[in-house]
Each structure stands twice: as C-alpha cells, then as structure tokens.
MITOR-209629 format. One record per residue (C-alpha): residue number from 1; x, z, y. Coordinates in steps of 0.2 Angstrom, whole numbers. Each point is the difference from the previous one (the first is absolute). Example, Ala and Ser with C-alpha at 12.3 -4.5 7.8 and 13.67 -1.06 7.14 Angstrom:
2
PT, n, X, Z, Y
PT, 1, 62, 39, -22
PT, 2, 6, -3, 17
// end
This chain:
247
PT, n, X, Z, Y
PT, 1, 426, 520, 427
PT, 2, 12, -1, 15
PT, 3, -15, -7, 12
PT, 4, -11, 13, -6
PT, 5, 12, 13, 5
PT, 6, 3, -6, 16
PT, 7, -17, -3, 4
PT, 8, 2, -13, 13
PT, 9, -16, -3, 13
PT, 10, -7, -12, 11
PT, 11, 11, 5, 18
PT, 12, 12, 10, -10
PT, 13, 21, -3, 9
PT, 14, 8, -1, -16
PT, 15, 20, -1, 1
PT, 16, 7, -8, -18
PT, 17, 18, 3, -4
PT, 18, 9, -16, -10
PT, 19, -15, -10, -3
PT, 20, 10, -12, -9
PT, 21, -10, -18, -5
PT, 22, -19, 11, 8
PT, 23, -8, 4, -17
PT, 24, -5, 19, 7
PT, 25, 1, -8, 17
PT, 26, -16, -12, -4
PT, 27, -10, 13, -9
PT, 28, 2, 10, 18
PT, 29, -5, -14, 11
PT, 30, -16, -3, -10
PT, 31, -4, 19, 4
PT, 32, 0, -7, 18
PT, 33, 15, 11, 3
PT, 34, 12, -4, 14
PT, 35, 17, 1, -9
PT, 36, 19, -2, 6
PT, 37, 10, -5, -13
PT, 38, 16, 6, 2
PT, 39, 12, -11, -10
PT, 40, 22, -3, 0
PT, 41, 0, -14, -13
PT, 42, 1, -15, 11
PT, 43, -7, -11, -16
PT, 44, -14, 11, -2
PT, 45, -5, -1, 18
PT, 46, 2, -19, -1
PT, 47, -14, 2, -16
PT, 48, -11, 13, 12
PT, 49, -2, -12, 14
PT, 50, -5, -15, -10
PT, 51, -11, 9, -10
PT, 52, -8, 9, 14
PT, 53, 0, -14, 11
PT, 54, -17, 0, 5
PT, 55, -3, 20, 1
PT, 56, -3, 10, 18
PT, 57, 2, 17, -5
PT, 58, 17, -2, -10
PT, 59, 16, 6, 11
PT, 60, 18, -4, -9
PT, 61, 13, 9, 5
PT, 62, 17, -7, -8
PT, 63, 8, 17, 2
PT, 64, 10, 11, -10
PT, 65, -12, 14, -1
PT, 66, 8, 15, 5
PT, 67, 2, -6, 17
PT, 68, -18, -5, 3
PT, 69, -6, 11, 13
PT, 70, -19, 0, 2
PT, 71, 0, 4, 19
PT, 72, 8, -17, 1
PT, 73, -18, -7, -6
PT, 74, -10, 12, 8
PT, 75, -5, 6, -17
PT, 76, -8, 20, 5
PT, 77, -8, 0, -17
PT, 78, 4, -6, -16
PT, 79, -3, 0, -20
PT, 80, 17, -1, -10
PT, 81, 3, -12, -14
PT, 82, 14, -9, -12
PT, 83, 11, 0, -15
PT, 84, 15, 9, 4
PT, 85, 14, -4, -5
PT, 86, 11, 12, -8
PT, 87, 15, 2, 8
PT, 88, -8, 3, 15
PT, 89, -15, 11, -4
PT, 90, 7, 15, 9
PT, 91, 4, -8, 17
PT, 92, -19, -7, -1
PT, 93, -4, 17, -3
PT, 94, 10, 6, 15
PT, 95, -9, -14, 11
PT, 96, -18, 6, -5
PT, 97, 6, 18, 4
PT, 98, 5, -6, 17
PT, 99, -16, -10, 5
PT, 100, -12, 11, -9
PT, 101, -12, 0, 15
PT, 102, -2, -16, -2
PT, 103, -6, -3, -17
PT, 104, -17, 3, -6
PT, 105, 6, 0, -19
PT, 106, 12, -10, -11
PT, 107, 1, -6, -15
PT, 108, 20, -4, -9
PT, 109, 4, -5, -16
PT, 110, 18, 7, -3
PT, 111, 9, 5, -12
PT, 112, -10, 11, -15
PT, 113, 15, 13, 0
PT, 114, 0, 0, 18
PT, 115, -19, 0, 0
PT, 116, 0, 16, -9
PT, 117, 13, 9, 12
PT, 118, -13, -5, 16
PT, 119, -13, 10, -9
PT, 120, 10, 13, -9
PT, 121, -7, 17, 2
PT, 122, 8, 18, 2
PT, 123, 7, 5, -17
PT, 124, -1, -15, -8
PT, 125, 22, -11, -1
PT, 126, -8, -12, 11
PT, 127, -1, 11, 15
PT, 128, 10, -3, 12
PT, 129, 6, -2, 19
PT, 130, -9, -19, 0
PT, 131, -17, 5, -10
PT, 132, 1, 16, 15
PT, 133, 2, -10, 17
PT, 134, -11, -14, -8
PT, 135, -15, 14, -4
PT, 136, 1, 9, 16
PT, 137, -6, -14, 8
PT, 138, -9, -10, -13
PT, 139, -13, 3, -15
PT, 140, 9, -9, -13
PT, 141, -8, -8, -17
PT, 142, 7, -8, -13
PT, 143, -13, -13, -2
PT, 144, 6, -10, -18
PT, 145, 17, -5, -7
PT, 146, 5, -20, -1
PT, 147, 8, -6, -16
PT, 148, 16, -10, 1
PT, 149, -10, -16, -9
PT, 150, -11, 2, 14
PT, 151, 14, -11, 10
PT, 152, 10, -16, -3
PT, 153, 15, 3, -4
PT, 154, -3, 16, -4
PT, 155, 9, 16, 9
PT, 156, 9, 11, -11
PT, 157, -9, 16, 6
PT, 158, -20, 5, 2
PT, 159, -9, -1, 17
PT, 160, -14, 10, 5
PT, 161, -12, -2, 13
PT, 162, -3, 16, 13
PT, 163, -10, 4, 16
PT, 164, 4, 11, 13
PT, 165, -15, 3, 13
PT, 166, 6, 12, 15
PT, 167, -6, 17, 0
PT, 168, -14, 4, 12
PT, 169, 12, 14, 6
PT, 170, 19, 2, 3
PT, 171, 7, 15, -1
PT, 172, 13, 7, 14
PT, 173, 17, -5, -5
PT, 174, 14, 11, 3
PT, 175, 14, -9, 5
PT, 176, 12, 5, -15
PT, 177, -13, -4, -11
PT, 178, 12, -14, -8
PT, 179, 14, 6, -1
PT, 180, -7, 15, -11
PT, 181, -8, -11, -11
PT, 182, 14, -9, -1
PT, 183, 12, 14, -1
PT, 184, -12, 10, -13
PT, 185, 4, -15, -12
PT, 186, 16, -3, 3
PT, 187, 2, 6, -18
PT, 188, -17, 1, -12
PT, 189, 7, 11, -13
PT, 190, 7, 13, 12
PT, 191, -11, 14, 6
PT, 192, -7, -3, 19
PT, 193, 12, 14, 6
PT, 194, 12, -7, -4
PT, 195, 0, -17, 9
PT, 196, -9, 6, 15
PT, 197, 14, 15, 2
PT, 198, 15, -14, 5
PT, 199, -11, -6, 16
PT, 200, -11, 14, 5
PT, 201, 7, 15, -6
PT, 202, 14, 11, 4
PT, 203, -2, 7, -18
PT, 204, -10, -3, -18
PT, 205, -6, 19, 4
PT, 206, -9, -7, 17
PT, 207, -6, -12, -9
PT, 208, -7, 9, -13
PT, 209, -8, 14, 12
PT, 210, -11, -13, 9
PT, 211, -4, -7, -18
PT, 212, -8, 17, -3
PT, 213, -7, 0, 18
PT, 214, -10, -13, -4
PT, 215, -6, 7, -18
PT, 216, 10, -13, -9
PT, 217, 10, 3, -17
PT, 218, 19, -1, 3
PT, 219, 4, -11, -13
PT, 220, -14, -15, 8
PT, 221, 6, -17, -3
PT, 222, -3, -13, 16
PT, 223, -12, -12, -13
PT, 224, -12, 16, -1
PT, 225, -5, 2, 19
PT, 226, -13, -10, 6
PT, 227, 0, -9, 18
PT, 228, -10, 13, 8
PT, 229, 14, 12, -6
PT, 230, 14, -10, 7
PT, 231, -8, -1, 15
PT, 232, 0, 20, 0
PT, 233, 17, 0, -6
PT, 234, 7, -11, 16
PT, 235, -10, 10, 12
PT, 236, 11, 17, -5
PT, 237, 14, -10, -1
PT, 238, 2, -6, 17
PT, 239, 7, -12, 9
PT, 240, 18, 4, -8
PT, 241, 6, -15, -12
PT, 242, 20, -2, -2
PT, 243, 8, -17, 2
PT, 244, -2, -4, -19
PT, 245, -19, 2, 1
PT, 246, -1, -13, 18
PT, 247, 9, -13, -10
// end
C-alpha cells in the first residue's frame, strides 16, 4: 500500500529517508526509479551496500538526514519518501517546508496522532499552526493508518501514512504571517482577541474593531479561521510583532 501511494516510475528521482535493511528501497529500484537513500545507521549502510552491490541507480548517503541538502547532489526535482521517526517528525516537516520547490510529492509515515495534526482542518482540535504552514504549501491526505503489529518490535503508538503534493499555486505570504499564527494559538481555549492583543495591539478594544471590520464575531476562536483568513488577518495586521512573537 506504501508503493502504491508513492507511485514510483521508470526515470522517477526518488529521495528515501532511513531506509534501514532496503525492503521499500528494492520495491523502488524495480519501478526503475533512481533513489538516494539517505541513511545515519552505520550497520545499516554496511547491509545497503552489500545488498545493493551490483545496482547503478542506488545512491547511499550515510547522513543524518536533516543535514542532507539536495543542491549538494544537484537533485532540482524530487519525490519524498520514508518512515519517520518520531521524535523527529516535525524538523522533517520543517525541512520539506524549506525545499518545497524541489519536491514533486512525498509520501511519510509518522506518527498517527501527528498524522492527524498535518491534516487537521479549521474547527476541528487538530487544527493548528503545523497542519496551517504544512497546508499553505501542500495538499495533504491521510492516506491509511499502520497498526503497531505491523512492526517488530512493535511501537507503543499508531502510525499513519500521508501525502503531501504541492499546490499548483502559492499564495502571497505576508511576512508576519507566522508569527500570527503562532500568536493566534498561543492559548486554544482563549478568544483570538485575546492573544493577538499582547503583540499587535495597543488594546482588546482595537483588536475587537478590526474583528468587526472584517465581519468576524468577537468571540472567534483561532481553530475556527481558515488559512485564507489568516492570511487576511496578517495583511491588516502589519508588519508590527513584539519581541515575544519573533522568538
């Protein structure tokens, strides 16, 4: 099911984080992808190498992953593909936002409660500042969750399996974008007045006005708006954040 959702094709650059002894790794070479495995066990690039011995179109990079930089290999296109692991899910994240011109799709398998963050929606508790700068960039489905049996030995949590393709077009970003979104959840049970007042406002009751200047109810929570209505929000904001929001 993996494959299927990565669809990998003859002349397809495929990068794979953490391919561990190859078992994904093989089933993209028969594709005839080209693949750079991108792998910090030393004893499993040992395994890699013999078992890929006699393969042309295998690269293996014995790299922590967060410091792979694809310009090194002159990769300009890419698909995106591995089994993240957990602890460092949102840094992976962070290093797709960054490259995102780069990749053609990819294809993770994190985490199910991080899963379900990535492709929260507006309103729902799974909304939030990661499921917003992940979605302005990318269309994000939650393809199927993994059981823990699935693996040996087991993990104590659920994975899931999501793919983010980049969407055909990005929309101007102002540049407090983030720090409104971040500052609009600072706290999820307060009222967005409330937490955007601290940074951008001199007063609640300014705050409140352009609430109502933009037709929105008072007591609107940060979960509720979607990203186009962020990106509205941080245009009337300004360019003014206080040293709390920067940080």
């Amino acid at each position: 099911r993996l494959v299927d959702c990565i669809a990998p094709a003859q002349g397809d650059v495929i990068v794979e984080i953490g391919p561990g002894q190859g078992m994904l790794t093989r089933a993209l070479l028969t594709s005839g992808a080209r693949v750079y495995a991108v792998e910090f066990d030393r004893d499993m690039v040992t395994i890699l190498r013999k078992t890929f011995a006699d393969t042309d179109r295998l690269t293996i990079l014995p790299l922590d992953f967060l410091t792979f930089q694809p310009q090194d290999y002159s990769l300009e296109r890419f698909k995106l593909v591995g089994n993240i692991p957990y602890n460092i899910t949102s840094p992976v994240i962070d290093w797709l936002l960054r490259y995102r011109e780069r990749i053609v799709m990819a294809v993770l398998m994190v985490q199910k409660e991080l899963a379900m963050r990535i492709a929260g929606q507006p309103g729902s508790k799974d909304w939030s500042p990661l499921s917003i700068f992940t979605q302005l960039h990318f269309v994000v489905e939650r393809c199927f969750d993994v059981s823990p049996k699935s693996f040996r030995p087991p993990p104590r949590v659920d994975s899931a399996v999501i793919r983010l393709e980049p969407r055909a077009e990005s929309a101007a970003i102002p540049p407090n974008f983030a720090a409104c979104v971040r500052a609009a959840f600072r706290h999820r049970r307060k009222q967005l007045v409330n937490n955007l007042t601290p940074d951008f406002f001199s007063s609640r009751a300014e705050a409140v006005a352009l609430l109502h200047q933009l037709g929105w109810a008072e007591k609107i929570r940060a979960e509720q708006l979607t990203i186009q209505q962020f990106l509205t929000l941080s245009r009337h904001l300004g360019t003014h954040t206080s040293s709390e929001s920067d940080r």
